[in-house]
C-alpha angles and dihedrals in degrees: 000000000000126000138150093292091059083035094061094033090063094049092043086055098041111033099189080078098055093105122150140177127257112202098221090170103045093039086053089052091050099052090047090055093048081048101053098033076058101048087055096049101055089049079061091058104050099043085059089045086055090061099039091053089044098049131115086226115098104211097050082052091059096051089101093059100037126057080178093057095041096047090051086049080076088070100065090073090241123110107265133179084256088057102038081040083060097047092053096050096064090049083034092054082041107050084047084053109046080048093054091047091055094040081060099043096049086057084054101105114237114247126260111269088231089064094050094051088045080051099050095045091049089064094045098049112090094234088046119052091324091204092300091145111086139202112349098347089073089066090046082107106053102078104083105172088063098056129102120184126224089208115120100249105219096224113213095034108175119246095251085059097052094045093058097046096048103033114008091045098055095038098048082049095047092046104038115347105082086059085065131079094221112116109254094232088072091064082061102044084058097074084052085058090046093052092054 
């Protein structure tokens, strides 16, 4: 019976197969939420710096001009400009980082359609994935336009190469490949050893 450790170990073994998704949607959202959490804590701060500037006490009037003094202010218990300052430079680190992640995903080509429908059809045949996903993860696949795939794009490919791996590939296996017991990826790998 098929389940995610067959499932991996096909992918690991035919990369073209290694397509994810990658959650356009839910990664923009994120990064709106980050965005706004952190407009409205930077109005915070300077809203504090504000009364601090503007204060009779010394000491909270020399925060602009002293790291030292304002990082010392933590240590009255009260929210000062140095606390909320520290509250704002981990969302701060992970809101950089979750744009610089995107920025790379987004980079991240999305798979040959070829190589979607070969998927899908893995995970349908019984001696593939024989409908082992359940639930919402068996659709995981059906939004195309949300898939990247991991596999090494060979940039340049020649146009004979192309033109098998897009045309000649799906229509051998919809005419006369699925009649046969070789696995579908070596269609595929063919092309690669076309290419060598």
């Amino acid at each position: 019976m098929a389940d995610y450790p067959k499932f991996a170990c096909m992918i690991a073994n035919h990369g073209e197969a290694a397509i994810f998704r990658r959650f356009d949607t839910l990664n923009i959202k994120n990064l709106l939420y980050m965005q706004a959490e952190l407009v409205h804590l930077e109005a915070e701060l300077r809203q504090i710096e504000l009364e601090e500037k503007s204060s009779a006490d010394p000491n909270r009037t020399a925060y602009p001009f002293s790291v030292y003094d304002l990082r010392e202010s933590a240590c009255s218990g009260k929210v000062t400009q140095w606390t909320k300052y520290l509250e704002i430079q981990s969302k701060l680190q992970a809101y950089n980082d979750a744009l610089l992640q995107y920025l790379a995903l987004r980079k991240v080509a999305k798979p040959a359609s070829n190589a979607v429908e070969v998927l899908r059809e893995w995970l349908d045949r019984p001696e593939g994935g024989d409908f082992f996903l359940r639930g919402r993860e068996a659709y995981t696949w059906d939004m195309e336009k949300d898939l990247l795939s991991l596999n090494e794009q060979q940039p340049g490919k020649d146009g004979l190469t192309k033109l098998i791996n897009e045309k000649l590939v799906p229509w051998y296996h919809r005419r006369w490949g699925h009649r046969t017991q070789v696995e579908h990826f070596d269609l595929i790998m063919l092309t690669k050893v076309i290419d060598s």
